[in-house]
N, C-alpha and C positions, 0 to 999 in steps of 0.2 A: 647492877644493871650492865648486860653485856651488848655492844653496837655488830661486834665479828658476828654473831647468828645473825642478825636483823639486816647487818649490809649482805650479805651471802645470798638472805631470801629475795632482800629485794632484784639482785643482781642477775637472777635466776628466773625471778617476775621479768625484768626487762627483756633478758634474750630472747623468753616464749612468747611476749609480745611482739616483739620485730623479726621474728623468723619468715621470711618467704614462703608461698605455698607452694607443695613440693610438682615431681612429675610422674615417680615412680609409683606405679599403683597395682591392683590386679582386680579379675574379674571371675564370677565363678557361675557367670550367665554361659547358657550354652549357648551356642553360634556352630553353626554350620559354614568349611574355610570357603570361599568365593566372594564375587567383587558384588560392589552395592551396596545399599543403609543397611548397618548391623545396630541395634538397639541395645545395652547392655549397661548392667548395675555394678559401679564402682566407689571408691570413697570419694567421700564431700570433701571442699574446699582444696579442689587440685590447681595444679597453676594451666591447665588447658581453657582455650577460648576457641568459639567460632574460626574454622581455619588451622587449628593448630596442628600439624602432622604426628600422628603418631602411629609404631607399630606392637600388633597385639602378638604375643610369642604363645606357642604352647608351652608350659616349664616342663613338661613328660619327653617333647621332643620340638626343640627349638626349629629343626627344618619347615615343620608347619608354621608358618605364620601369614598375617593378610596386615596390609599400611593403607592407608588412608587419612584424609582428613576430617575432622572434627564439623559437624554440622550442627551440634547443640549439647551444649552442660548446662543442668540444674540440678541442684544436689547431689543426689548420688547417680540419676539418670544421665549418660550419654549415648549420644548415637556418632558415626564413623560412617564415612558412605568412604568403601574400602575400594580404591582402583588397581591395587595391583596385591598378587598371591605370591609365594615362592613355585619355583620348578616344581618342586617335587610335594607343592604341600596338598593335601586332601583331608576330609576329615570332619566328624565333629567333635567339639572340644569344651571343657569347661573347665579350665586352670591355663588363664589367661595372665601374662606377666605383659604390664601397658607402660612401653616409655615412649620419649618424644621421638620421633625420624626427620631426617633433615631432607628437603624437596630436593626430587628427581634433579640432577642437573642438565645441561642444554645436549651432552650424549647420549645415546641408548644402548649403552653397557654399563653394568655394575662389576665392581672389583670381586665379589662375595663371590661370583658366580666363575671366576675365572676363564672369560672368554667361553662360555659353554653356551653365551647367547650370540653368538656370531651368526648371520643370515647365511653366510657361504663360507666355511669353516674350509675347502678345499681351496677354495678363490684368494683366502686372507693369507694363508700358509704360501702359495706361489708369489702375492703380491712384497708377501715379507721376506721372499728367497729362504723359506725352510723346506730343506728336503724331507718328504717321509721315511721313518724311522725305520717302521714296518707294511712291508707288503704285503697283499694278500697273493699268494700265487692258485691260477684258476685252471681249477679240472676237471671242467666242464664247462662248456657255453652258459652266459650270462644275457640275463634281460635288465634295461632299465628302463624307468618309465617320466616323459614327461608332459606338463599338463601348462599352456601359458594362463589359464583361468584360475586354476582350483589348486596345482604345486607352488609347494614353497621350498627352499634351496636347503634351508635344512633339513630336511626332511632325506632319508637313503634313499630313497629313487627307484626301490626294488616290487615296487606294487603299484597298479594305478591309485589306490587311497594313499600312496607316500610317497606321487611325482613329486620330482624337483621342479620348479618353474620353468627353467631356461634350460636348454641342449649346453650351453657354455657349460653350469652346473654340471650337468653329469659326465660331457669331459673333461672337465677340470678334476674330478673327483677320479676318473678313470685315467686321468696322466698321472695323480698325486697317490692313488691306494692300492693298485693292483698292475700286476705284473701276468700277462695275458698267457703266459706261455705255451700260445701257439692256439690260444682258442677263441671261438668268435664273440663276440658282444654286440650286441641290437642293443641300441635307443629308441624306443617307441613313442612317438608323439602324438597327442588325441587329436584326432579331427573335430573341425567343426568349430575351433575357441582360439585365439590368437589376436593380432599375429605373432609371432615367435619371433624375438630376438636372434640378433646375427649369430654366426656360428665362429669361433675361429681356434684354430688347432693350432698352437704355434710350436710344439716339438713333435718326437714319435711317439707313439705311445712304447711303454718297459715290455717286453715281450711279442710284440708285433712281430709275426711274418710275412708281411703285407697286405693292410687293408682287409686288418679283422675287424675294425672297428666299423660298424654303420648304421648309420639316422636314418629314422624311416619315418614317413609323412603317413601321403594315404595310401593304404594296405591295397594290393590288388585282391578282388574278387572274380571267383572262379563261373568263369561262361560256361552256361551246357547248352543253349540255343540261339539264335539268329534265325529269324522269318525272311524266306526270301520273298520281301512286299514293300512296300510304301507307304509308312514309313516300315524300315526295318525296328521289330520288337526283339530286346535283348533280354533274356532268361539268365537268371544268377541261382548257383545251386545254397542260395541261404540269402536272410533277407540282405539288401546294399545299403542302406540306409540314403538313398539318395531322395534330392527334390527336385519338383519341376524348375527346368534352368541351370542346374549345374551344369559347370561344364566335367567333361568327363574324356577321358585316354582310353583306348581299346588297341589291345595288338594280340597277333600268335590265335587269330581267327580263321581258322580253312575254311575253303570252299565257297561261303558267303563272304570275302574279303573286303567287299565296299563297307563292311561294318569295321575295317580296321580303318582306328583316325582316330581325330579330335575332334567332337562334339557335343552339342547342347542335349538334354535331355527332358523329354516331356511325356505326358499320360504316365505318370510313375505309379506303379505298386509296390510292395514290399518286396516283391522278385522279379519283376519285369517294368522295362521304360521301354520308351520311343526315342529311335534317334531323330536329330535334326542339325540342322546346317548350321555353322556357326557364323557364319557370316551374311543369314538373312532368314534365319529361321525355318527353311523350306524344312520338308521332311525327305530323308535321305532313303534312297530307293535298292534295293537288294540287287544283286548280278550272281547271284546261285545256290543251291541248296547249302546249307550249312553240313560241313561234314564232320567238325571235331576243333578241341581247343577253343582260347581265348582266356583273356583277363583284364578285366578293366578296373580302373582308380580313378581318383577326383583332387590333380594334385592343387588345385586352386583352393580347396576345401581345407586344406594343412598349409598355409602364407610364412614364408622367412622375410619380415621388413628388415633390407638393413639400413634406413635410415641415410645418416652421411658417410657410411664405413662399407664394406660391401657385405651380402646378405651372407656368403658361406666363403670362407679363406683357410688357406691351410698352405705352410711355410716351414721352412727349415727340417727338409725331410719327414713330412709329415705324412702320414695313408691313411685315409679311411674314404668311406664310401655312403652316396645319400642314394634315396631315391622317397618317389612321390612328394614331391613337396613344389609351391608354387616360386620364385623366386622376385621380386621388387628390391629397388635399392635405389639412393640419390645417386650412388657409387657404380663400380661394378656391379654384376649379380653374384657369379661364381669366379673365384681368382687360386690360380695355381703358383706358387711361387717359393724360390730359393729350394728348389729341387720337393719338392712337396708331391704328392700322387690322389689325384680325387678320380674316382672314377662313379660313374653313376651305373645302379643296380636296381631301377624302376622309373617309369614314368617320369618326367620333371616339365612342369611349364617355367620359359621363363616370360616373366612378368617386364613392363616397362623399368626401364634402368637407366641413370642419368648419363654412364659410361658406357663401354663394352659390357656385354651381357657374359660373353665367356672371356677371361684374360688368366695365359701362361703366359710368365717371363720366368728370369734368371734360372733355368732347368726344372721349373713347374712342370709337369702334366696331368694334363686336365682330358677324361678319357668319358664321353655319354655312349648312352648307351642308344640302340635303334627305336626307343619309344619316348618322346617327349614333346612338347607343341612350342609353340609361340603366341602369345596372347599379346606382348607389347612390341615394341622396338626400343630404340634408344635415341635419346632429344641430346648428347654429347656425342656421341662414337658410335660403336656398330656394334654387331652384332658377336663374330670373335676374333680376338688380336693371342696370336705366338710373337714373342719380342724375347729377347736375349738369351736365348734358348731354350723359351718356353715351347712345347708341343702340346696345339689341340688336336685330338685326335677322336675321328667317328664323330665329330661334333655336328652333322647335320642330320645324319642318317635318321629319320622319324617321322613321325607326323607330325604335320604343321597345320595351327589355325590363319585366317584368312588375317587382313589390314594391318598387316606388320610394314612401319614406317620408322626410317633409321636416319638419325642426323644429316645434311648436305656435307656439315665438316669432318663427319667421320667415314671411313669404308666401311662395309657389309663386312667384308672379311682385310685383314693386315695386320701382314707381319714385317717383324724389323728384327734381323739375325734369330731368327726364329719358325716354325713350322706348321698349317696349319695341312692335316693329310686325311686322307680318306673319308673324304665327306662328300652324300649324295643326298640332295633334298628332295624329299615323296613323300604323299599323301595316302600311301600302304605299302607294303614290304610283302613278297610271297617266297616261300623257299624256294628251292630247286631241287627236284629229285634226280635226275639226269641232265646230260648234254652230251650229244653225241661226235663223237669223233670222225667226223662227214663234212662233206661237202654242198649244201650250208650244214653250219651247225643246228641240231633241233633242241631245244632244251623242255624238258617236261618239269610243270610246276606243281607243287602239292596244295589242288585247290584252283579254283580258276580263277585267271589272271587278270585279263577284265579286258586286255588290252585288242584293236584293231589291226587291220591289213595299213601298213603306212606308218603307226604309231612309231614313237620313238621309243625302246628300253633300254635303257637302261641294267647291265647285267654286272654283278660283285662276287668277292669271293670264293668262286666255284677253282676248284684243286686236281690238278691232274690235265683236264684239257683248260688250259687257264688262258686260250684264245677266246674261251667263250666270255670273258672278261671285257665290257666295254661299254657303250652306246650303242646301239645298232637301229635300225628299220626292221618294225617287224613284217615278217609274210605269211602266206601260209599259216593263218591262226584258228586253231582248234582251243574249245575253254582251256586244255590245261597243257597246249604246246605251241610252241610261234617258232619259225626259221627264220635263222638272224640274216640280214643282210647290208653291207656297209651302206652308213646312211647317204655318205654323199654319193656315192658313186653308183649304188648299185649291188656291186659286186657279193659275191656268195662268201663267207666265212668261210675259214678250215681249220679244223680241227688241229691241234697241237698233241693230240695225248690222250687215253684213257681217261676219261671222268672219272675221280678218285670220292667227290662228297663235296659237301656244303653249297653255297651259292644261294645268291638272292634277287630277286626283281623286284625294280624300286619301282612305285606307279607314281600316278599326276603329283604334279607340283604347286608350286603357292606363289606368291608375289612380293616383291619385296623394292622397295623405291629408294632413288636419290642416289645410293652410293653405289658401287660395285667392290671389287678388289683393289689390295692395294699391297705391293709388294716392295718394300723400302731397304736397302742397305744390308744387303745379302741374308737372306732366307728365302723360304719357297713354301707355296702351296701347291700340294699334288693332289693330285686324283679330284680334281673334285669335278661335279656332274649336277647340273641342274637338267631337271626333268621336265616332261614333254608340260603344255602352256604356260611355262614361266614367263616372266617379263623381268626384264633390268630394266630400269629408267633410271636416268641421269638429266640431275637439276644443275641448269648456269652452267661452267666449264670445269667442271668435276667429273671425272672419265670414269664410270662404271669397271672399267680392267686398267689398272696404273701399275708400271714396274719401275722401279725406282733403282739408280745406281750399282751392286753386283747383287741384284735379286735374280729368283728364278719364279716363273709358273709354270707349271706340268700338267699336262692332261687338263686343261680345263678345258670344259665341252658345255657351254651355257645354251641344252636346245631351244626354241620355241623362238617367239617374235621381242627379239631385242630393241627396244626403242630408244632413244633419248630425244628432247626436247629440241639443246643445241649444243653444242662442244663437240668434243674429242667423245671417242667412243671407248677404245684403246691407245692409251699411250707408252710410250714404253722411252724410258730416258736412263740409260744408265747401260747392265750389261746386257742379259738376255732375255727372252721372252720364248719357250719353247713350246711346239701345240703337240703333245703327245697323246691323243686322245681318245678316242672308244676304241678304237682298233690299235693294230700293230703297225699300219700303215701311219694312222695319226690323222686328225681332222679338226677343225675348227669352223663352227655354224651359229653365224649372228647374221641378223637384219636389219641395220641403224636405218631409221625411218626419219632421219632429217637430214638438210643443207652443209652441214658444218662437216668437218676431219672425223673421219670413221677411224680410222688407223693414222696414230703414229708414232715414228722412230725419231728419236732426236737425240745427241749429245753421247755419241761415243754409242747406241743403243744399239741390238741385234738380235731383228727377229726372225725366228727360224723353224718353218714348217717340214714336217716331216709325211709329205703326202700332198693336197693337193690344196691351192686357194682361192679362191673365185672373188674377182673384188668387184661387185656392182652387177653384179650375173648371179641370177638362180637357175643356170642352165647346167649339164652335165657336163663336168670339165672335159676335154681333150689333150689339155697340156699340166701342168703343174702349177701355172699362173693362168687366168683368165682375165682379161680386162671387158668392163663393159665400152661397148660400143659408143663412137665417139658422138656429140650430138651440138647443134650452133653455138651452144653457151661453155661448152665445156670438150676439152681433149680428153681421150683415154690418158694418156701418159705427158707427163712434162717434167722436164729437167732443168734444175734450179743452175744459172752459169755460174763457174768456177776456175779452178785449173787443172793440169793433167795432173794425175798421179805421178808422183814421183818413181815408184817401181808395179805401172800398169803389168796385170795378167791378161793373160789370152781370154777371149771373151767378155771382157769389161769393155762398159757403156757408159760415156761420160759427155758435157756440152762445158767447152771452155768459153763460152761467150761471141763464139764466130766460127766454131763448127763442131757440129758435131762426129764425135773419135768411137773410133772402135779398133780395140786389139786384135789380132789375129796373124797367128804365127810370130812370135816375137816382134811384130810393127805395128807401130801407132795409126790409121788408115782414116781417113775424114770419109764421111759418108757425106757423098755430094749430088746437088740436084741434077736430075737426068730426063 
């Protein structure tokens, strides 16, 4: 009798007794790969329970596979309600290899997959400071396309079925894979779905020769008709997609010009609307045959929010260029900065903004173009600030919608060592075909102008007789000619020169409240031109035109009836104040319509007309200073006492406190009573 076999068996009886049930198993049920209950026949007594994760492989080719958890085992029946597939798996299958999987952990990347699930695969690579390897160099213009509804960032961006989400995405993807050399690139963004995330460029792009790259909202459509009636009906040569109430941008309209602006749109068809007022709904009424041109967009219809950052930014030598798009922000709207170049190349409303609406500093330029509106103001700041050598430039030149209200603690316009230049605010824009080199000048428009005998125009750009350049009075007005004549005075224009081309007349104006200018600690705004019924109003003792320490103003000509409430109207504390303005003589034309200081100079300050100034008189000057007439409550003139000059000039006028002096011929002379 031997125990060695008998202990052996028994030994053998134990281990298959207390062996664990296993996990590895397979299946040869077919399944179709995607997510949801898969029912399927595998071996009995596994170690899976309700819950238990596992994943099913194909053994022919392991990339197909589907995980899930376990929603029921008995016998050899289980079911998997399967949440998640491979990349690349498809398929159906029936040689299934089943082991356990360990749950998703609290990231959403797997290792397996090698960062190939990244959402912004261009955005990871910049945040990680990897430079791209390879570029693609482009030889030929490129589209990209994006979608704030329906793109996703991974996605290439070269189709509208494979927008990228965000504008950020496709220039990130455009600073980080391609190298432009020398050709343009459109980002197209769908209307109608948003709002779109901020934009911000913070290098140049590889191959730029300035401001190839540009974002486009909403596309303009091409005008072939204008009614001239009430309301005027616009004709689009293909349908606009527009609805009753949008608002809507129109420019580069002859003949019927009252159709160029910013307006609401109503009685829609697939190819024709109705304009109307944006500011009360009226319907807007024609001033002459339609003769050619026009295009109109809906840049409210395409929204950049940016939130608490600003909606479009672009820095450290940065260029590219937007157009049609709305702009809001808690921030700025549009910000130029650390020598950066934005120019606009359509349409743009900007929307209410918690800052400056347009802001260049440290060598930003920031460049719109003659078509765009205003729909908000701003409840921080104004409307645009040039600071440390930032330049806005053409930044008013457009159409503007009506109830634009802008901060008490911010200006309308201010700059601080910085530039804000050629900007003229109108409610339409007409070329100029001529100007004649005469006495007055006549200048012929393409298209009728709209304007009166008396009005004020407003005249830009024109080259060769470039006196025709200014503000003037018009006279003598035929639809599509007016003879310019100096507003204040009178006086006939002349001609400087052959009329060589260009040139444009700005028509009515908009309104804008609370702040005016404000020129801080040497910089200048020039040229700039508000047009015939504007209004500046100024709240509390906040001066509508402020110069501040060694600032300059140039040429500002703010026509129509200037009011303020109470305060200062013009203050000027610091170096100069210079009125360089429609003409070559130079003129300054405001109305302050209250009690308080209309004008003043204080603290070292110097202001200096170059032509003629009327203070308290709308009569035709005779001298170069006009004073209104003295009346019980109030003197023409008074002089604050002091002391003499220490090195008085001939013709200086001063009161030391017990008589008043006058130079003349080298001696100081009291003027005394007689």
């Amino acid at each position: 009798m031997t125990i060695t076999n008998f202990d052996s068996k028994v030994l053998v009886a134990h281990q298959v007794a207390v062996s664990p049930p296993g996990f590895a198993a397979t299946s040869a049920t077919s399944l179709a790969i995607g997510t949801g209950s898969k029912p399927f026949v595998t071996q009995p007594n596994l170690a899976y329970r309700p819950g238990s994760r596992v994943r099913l492989i194909s053994a022919a080719d392991p990339t197909n596979y589907m995980e899930g958890n376990v929603t029921s085992y008995s016998a050899s029946a289980m079911t998997v309600n399967v949440t998640r597939v491979g990349p690349t798996s498809s398929g159906t299958h029936a040689d299934w290899s089943i082991v356990s999987a360990g749950d998703p952990g609290s990231g959403d990347l797997l290792s397996t997959l090698n960062l190939s699930d990244l959402t912004n695969k261009p955005a990871a690579l910049i945040n990680l400071g990897v430079p791209p390897l390879i570029r693609t160099r482009l030889t030929a213009p490129l589209a990209f396309y994006v979608n704030a509804a329906t793109g996703n960032n991974s996605n290439d961006g070269l189709s509208p079925g494979t927008a990228f989400l965000t504008m950020q995405a496709a220039s990130d993807y455009i600073q980080q894979r391609l190298d432009l050399n020398g050709f343009p690139v459109s980002v197209y963004c769908a209307e109608g779905v948003g709002p779109y995330a901020p934009l911000r460029v913070k290098r140049p792009y590889v191959g730029d020769t300035g401001g190839l790259v540009t974002f486009w909202g909403s596309l303009n459509r091409t005008i072939i008709g204008a009614t001239n009636a009430t309301p005027i009906v616009i004709m689009t040569d293909a349908p606009h997609n527009f609805t009753n109430g949008m608002h809507v941008v129109q420019h580069g309209i002859v003949g019927n010009n009252a159709a160029n602006g910013a307006f609401v749109v109503g009685s829609v068809t697939a190819t024709t609307f109705a304009l109307k007022k944006e500011i009360d709904g009226s319907n807007v009424a024609g001033n002459g045959a339609y003769v050619s041109g026009g295009n109109v967009s809906s840049p409210r219809n395409c929204v950049i929010s940016g939130g608490s950052s600003p909606a479009i930014q672009g820095e450290k030598s940065a260029s590219f260029s937007i157009g049609g798009f709305s702009v809001t922000s808690l921030a700025q709207g549009i910000v130029s900065m650390r020598d950066a170049d934005i120019d606009n190349v359509g349409p743009m409303d900007l929307g209410q903004c918690g800052s400056d609406q347009l802001y260049a500093t440290r060598g930003g330029y920031l460049e719109m173009a003659y078509n765009f509106s205003i729909s908000g103001g701003s409840s921080g700041g104004g409307w645009a600030q040039g600071s440390h050598r930032g330049e806005v430039r053409k930044a008013c030149t457009g159409y503007f919608a009506a109830n634009v209200d802008y901060a008490v603690g911010g200006a309308f316009a201010f700059v601080d060592y910085g530039e804000i230049i050629d900007t003229t605010i109108g409610a339409f824009v007409v070329p100029i075909l001529s100007a004649t080199n005469a006495t007055p000048i006549v200048i012929t428009t393409n298209g009728n102008h709209g304007f009166s005998n008396g009005d004020v125009v407003p005249v830009e750009l024109c080259t060769g007789n470039t006196a025709a350049n200014g503000a003037w009075r018009a006279t003598s007005v035929a639809p599509t000619t007016i003879a310019l004549v100096n507003d204040a005075t009178g006086a006939n224009s002349v001609g400087n020169g052959a009329y060589t081309g260009g040139g444009l007349v700005v028509g009515a104006g908009f309104t804008w409240n609370k702040q005016g200018f404000t020129v801080q600690t040497s910089g200048s705004i020039n040229q700039y031109s508000q047009t015939q019924n504007g209004n500046i109003q100024a709240i509390g003792n906040n001066p509508p035109l402020q110069n501040y320490y060694p600032g300059n103003v140039f040429g500002v000509v703010p026509q129509g009836n200037s009011t303020s409430v109470s305060g200062t109207w013009l203050s000027i504390i610091g170096d100069s104040f210079n009125v360089i303005g429609g003409n070559t003589s130079g003129f300054l034309v405001w109305n302050p319509q209250h009690s308080a200081i209309s004008f003043q100079v204080e603290a070292g300050g110097n202001a200096e007309f170059f032509g003629t100034l009327g203070v308290g008189t709308n009569s035709t000057s005779t001298a170069y200073l006009t004073l209104h007439a003295s009346t019980a409550a109030m003197a023409s003139l008074s002089f604050g006492g002091g002391v003499a000059p220490t090195s008085p000039l001939d013709g200086q006028l001063w009161f030391d406190g017990t008589g008043l002096k006058f130079r003349l011929g080298g001696v100081t002379r009291t003027i005394t009573m007689t």
